[in-house]
N, C-alpha and C positions, 0 to 999 in steps of 0.2 A: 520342565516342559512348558511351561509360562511362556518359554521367549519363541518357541517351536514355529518357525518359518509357513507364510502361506506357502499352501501347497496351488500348483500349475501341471495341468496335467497336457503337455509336450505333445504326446503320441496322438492323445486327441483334437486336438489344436491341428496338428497338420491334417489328422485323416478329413476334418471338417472345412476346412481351406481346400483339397483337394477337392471335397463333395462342392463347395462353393463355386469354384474356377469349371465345373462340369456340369454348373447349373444353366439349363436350354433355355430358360428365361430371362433376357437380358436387363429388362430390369429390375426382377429378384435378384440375377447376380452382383448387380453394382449395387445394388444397397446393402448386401449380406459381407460383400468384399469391404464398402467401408466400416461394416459393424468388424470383422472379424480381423481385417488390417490394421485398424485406426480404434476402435471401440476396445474390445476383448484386451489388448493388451497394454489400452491408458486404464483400462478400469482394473485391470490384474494388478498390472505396479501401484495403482493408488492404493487398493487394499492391504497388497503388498507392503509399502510403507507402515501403512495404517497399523497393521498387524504387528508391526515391530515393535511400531511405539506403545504398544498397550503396555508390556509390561513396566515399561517408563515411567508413562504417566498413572498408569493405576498400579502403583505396590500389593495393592491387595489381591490382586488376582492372582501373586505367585501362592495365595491360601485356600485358594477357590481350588472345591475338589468336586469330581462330579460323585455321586453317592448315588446306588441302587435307581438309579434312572429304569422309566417304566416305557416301555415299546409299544404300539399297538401297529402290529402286521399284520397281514392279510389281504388275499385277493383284492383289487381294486375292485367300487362298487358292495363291499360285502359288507358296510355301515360304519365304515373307520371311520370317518368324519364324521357320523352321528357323536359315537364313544367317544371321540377325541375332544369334543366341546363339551361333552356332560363333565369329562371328567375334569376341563377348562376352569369350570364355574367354582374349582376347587382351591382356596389360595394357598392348600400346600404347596400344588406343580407351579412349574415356572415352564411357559410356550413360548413360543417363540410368532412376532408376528408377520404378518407376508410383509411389510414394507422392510422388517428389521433383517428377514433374510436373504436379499441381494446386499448387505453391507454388513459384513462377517463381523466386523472389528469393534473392539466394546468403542474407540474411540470416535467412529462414526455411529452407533447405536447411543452414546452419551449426546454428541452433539444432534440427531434428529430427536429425541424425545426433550430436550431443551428446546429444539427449533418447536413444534407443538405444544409447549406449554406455553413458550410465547405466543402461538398463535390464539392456543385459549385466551392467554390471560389480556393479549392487547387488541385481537384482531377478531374476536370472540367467533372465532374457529373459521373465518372466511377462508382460509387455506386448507383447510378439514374439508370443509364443504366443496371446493373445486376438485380437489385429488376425488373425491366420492364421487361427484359429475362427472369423471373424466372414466372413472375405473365402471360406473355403469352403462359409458356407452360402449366399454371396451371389451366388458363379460355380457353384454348383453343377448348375444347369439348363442352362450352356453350354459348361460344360469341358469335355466330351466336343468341340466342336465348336475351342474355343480355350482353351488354358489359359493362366493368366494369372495373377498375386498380387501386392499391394503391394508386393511385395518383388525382382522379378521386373526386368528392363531390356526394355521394350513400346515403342508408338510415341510418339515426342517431340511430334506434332501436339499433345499433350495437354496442353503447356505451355500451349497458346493456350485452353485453355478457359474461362478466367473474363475471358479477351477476347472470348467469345463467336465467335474464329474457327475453330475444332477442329471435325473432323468428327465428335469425338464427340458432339456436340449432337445427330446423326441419330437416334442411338438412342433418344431419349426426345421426340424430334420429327421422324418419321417424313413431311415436309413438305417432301419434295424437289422439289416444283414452286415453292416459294415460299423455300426457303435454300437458298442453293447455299455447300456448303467448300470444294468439288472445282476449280472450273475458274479458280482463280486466276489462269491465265498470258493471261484473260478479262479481266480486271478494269479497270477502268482504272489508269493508271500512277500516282496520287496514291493511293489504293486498295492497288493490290496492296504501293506501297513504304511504306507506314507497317508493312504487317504484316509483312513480311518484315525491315523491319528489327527491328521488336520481337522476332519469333524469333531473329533472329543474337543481340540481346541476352542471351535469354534461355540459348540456346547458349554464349556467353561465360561468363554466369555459371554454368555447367554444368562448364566446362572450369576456370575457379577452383576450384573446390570439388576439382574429382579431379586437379589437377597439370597441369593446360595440354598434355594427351593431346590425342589425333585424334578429335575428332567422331564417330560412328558413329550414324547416324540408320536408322532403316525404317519408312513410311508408306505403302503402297497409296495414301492419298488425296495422297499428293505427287505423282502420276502427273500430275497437272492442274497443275502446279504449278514443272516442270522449267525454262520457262524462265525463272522466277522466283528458284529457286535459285542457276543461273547468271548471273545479274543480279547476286543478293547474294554469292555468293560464287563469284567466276571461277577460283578455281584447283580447284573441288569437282571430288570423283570420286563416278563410278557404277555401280551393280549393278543388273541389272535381269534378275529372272528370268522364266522364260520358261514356260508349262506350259500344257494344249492347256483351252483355254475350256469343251470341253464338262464339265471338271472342277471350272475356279475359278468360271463363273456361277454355276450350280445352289447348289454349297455357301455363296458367298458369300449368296445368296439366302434359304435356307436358314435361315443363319444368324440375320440380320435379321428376318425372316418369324418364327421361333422367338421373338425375342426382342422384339419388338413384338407378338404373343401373348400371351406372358406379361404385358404390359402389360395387357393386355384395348382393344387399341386394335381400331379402325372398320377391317371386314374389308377396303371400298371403299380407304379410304385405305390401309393395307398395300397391296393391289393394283396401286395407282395409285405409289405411291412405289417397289414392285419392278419395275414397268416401264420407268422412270425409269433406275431401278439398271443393270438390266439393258442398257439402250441404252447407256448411260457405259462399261460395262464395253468397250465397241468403243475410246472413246476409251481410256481405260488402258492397251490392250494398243498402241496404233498410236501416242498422245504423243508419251512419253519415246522411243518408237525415229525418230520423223521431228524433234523437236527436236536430240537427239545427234546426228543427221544430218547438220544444219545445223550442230554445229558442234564438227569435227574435231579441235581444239585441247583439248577436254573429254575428261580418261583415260577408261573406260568400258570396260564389258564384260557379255557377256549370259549367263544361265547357262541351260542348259536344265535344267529342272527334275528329269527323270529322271535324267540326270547326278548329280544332288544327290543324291539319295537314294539312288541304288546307287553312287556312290564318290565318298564325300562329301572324301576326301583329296585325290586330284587334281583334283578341281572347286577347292576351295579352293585347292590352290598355282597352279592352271592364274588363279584369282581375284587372286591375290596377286601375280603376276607381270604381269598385264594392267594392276594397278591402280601398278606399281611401290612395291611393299610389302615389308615382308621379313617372312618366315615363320618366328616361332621355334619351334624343333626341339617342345619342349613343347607348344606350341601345335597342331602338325602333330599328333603322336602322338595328342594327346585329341581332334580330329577324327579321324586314324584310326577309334579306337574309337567314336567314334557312329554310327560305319553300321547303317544299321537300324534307328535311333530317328528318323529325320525322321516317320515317319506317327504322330501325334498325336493325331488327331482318329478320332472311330469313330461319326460320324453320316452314315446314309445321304440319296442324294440323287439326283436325274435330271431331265434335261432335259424330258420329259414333265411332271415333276409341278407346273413353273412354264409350261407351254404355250411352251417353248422348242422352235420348229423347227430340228433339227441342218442342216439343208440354209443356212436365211437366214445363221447363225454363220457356218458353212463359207464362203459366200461373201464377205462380208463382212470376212471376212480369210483370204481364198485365200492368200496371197501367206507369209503365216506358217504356213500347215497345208501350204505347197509346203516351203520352209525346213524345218519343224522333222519331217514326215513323221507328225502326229498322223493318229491314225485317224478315217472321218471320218465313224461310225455313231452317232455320238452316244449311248452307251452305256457312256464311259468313266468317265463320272461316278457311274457306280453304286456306288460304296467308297468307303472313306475314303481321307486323303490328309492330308500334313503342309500348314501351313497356312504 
């Protein structure tokens, strides 16, 4: 499997050239047509190549196995990226980080963290410091909402995006009736196992690069996508937190809605594509919990999100002990001390201002607002909230 071909995903590639060539905005379309003409598929074949040569040049990765890798899914917004950094500060897991996942291939992941140590060691990080300058005026509009830097350990989906499978592609194609990233575990079985196997790939070469550590992945859009993971990888464990809808819709909406704005996209189409959002968001929270369901032999554990943020310590060992993990002492203490930093975010939000009824939510999953005992005025959402 070492030598296992990047994956291209064809279907999506035309449906998104189509969406391009039918774009009303002439000068979005010419710069989207030279990204999608000229960009998308010099940058496919370079990885392409790239990906080949790994097993080449690095022998060792035909030894590289991925092992019990740990997941943290769940509704976007419900504090994955809190969890996913506490459990960061762990040098068991091996993450992966935002610059390293648009360049799949250990052999361009070797040659940038080489380019960087050069840059420490000669230019004493003046190339560190511009990408940082560059990347703050670039998330500046949404950091309040997510913060995030090239430098950062984010979601791994982001490996697949010059295979055009990543849900990042939503953000600049706001065209959720016609791409779907999310419901992978949909797909047909020739489908969904090309791409999944490409991710374990690219996960491989992840775990090469940092010492053949434990995987640590967090994706909201893997939520579609759970029994796909356990497909690819049957001995995976999972996290899944847990936090009351009237808080993670709105904000995730929000979010989107914000950032397809600043696009200057068609107000119809945002509309249309949060409605969309909004309906999935049902599947997110009910998936991962009726897949895990089915199947008992998958470690797993749910976190309630309050939990998390007002005692982020015994959430974490109560985490580490579900997932049969061992918790070191250091690792414990610096979660200790981040209590009180999970809320990140300081953009407001509410369920009215997306024409969300708190009653249709509530019912629609009764069953978890019985469980978890959220309140059920739909007014929880008005604050901010770690994401």
């Amino acid at each position: 499997m070492a030598g296992a071909r990047f994956h291209f995903d064809v279907g999506n590639y035309v449906t998104m050239l189509r969406l391009v060539h039918a774009e009303t905005d002439k000068s979005r379309r010419r710069k989207l047509l030279a990204v999608f003409v000229i960009g998308v598929p010099a940058m496919a074949a370079l990885h392409a190549v790239c990906f080949a040569l790994d097993p080449v040049l690095f022998p060792s990765l035909r030894r590289t196995e991925v092992r019990e890798p740990v997941f943290c899914v769940g509704h976007a917004r419900s504090g994955t990226t809190y969890l996913h950094r506490l459990m960061a500060r762990d040098d068991q897991f091996s993450v992966v980080m935002m610059y390293e996942m648009f360049f799949p291939s250990l052999l361009e992941k070797r040659l940038l963290r080489l380019l960087f140590r050069a840059d420490e060691v000669l230019w004493a990080q003046r190339l560190r410091r511009r990408i940082e300058a560059i990347e703050e005026r670039a998330f500046a509009e949404t950091n309040d909402m997510h913060r995030t830097g090239f430098f950062a350990a984010e979601e791994d989906d982001f490996l697949l995006t010059w295979s055009l499978g990543s849900g990042f592609w939503i953000v600049l194609f706001p065209y959720l009736g016609q791409l779907d990233f999310y419901h992978v575990d949909r797909w047909s079985e020739p489908k969904r196992r090309r791409l999944m196997l490409f991710y374990k790939e690219c996960v491989r070469r992840q775990l090469a690069l940092n010492g053949g550590r434990t995987h640590l992945s967090k994706n909201p859009t893997f939520c579609g996508r759970v029994e796909a993971l356990i497909e690819t990888f049957p001995d995976a464990k999972f996290i899944v937190p847990m936090r009351n809808p009237y808080e993670t819709i709105p904000s995730l909406l929000k979010m989107l809605q914000t950032t397809w704005q600043l696009q200057g996209r068609d107000e119809r189409l945002i509309l249309e594509s949060m409605r969309i959002l909004a309906d999935q968001s049902f599947d997110a929270y009910c998936h991962p919990l009726d897949v895990l369901a089915r199947h008992p032999e998958i470690r797993s554990c749910v976190v309630d999100y309050r939990d998390l943020v007002s005692d982020p310590a015994s959430t974490m060992r109560h985490v580490y002990d579900e997932l049969e993990l061992d918790l070191p002492a250091d690792v414990a203490a610096a979660i200790g001390a981040s209590r009180g930093q999970g809320h990140e975010t300081t953009h407001r939000y509410s369920l009215e201002e997306f024409g969300l009824d708190p009653e249709a939510i509530h019912v629609r999953l009764a069953p978890l607002f019985d469980q978890y005992g959220w309140a059920g005025d739909g007014h929880e959402g008005e604050h901010a909230g770690a994401n």
